[in-house]
Structure formats: structure tokens, C-alpha cells
N, C-alpha and C positions, 0 to 999 in steps of 0.2 A: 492787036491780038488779045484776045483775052480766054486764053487757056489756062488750065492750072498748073501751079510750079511743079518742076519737075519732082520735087520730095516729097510731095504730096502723091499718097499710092492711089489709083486710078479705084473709083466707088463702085462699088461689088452692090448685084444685086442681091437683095433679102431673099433667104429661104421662105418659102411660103409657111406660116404656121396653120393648121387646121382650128376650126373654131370650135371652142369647147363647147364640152358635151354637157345637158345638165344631169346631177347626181341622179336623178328620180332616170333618165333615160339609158344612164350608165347602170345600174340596178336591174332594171327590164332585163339590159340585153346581153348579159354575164347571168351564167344558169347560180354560179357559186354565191354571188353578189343578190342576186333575186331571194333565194332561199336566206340569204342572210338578213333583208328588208324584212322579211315573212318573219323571220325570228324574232326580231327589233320588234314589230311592230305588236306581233304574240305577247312580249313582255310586258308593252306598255298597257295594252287591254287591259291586263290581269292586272295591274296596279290602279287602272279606273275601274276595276269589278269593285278592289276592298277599298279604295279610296271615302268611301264615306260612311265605313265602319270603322276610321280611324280617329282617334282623341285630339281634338286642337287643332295643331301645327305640326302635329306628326310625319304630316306628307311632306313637309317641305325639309323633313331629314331623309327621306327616302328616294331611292333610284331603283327603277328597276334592271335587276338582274340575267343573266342567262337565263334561257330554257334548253333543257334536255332531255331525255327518258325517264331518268329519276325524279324529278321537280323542275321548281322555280327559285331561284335565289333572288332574294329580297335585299340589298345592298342598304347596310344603318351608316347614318352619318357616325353613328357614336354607342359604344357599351352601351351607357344609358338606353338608347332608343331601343336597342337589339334588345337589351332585357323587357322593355315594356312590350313589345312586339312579341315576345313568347308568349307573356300571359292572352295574347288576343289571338294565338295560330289557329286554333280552333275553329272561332268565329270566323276568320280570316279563308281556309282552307275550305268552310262548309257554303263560304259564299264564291266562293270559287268554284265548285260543285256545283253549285245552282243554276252559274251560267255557265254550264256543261266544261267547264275548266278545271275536272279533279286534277289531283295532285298533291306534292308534298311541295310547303314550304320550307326553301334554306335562308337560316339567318346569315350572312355575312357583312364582315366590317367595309367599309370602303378603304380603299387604299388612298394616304396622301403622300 
């Protein structure tokens, strides 16, 4: 005979797990989650609009921010950055205009 010991508790079927979803199809199909991609994805435009009216290595202190009614927030790795970033808002804002993106730029720190 070759059954199993009786202390051994009798093997349970698996609940079936559903197959994940990918993120991009999770987005679609959440109304909250779609407008939140569109957001995302708003921000990062406007950061390749001014991305090449920025000095150096600038860009790789920067994230882009929220958008909302009032502007865009520009996320500085650091003081530093954020102060050299004001002297360019101008330049920064009027090419942002251009590709029909008005608005106000916000300087903010990133948080560590």
C-alpha cells in the first residue's frame, strides 16, 4: 500500500490565481488611473519641450512635476539647481508657449 501517513494532512487544491494584468492595460481601463497616465505623461512632454534650453547636466537634476490649473512644478535635485532654474523661467515658460503648453512654472525641492 502506499498511501500517505495518516499525520500528513490530505493536499488541498490551489485557489486559482487570475493572470496579471499589464500596468499600460490597468490604466486604460480605470477612468481615475487613465487621467492619471494623461497627467504623467503631460509632465514629461513639457520637461522634453525645455530640455534643450537647459545648461549641461541640468536635466539629470531634474523630475518632472504635477500639473494642475495653476502650473507645472519642476522638481530640483537641489537649491543650487532651483536657483539656476529661476534665472532660465522665462526662457523656460515662453518655450513652453510655443508648443502651445502656457503656463506658470513651480520651482520645487525634491523630497529625500
Amino acid at each position: 500500500m502506499s498511501t500517505a501517513p495518516r499525520y500528513l494532512a490530505p493536499r488541498s487544491q490551489r485557489a486559482s490565481v487570475p493572470s496579471p494584468m499589464p500596468v499600460a492595460d490597468a490604466l486604460r481601463a480605470h477612468e481615475g488611473l487613465n487621467q492619471l497616465g494623461a497627467r504623467l505623461e503631460a509632465s514629461r512632454r513639457r520637461l522634453r519641450v525645455i530640455a534643450p534650453a537647459l545648461p549641461g547636466t541640468l536635466l539629470a537634476s531634474l523630475q518632472p512635476g504635477p500639473i494642475d490649473e495653476d502650473g507645472w512644478s519642476l522638481l530640483a535635485a537641489n537649491a543650487a539647481v532651483a536657483a539656476k532654474l529661476r534665472h532660465l523661467l522665462p526662457r523656460l515658460e515662453g518655450l513652453l508657449a510655443q508648443a502651445g503648453l502656457p503656463g506658470r512654472i513651480r520651482l520645487k525641492l525634491m523630497q529625500k
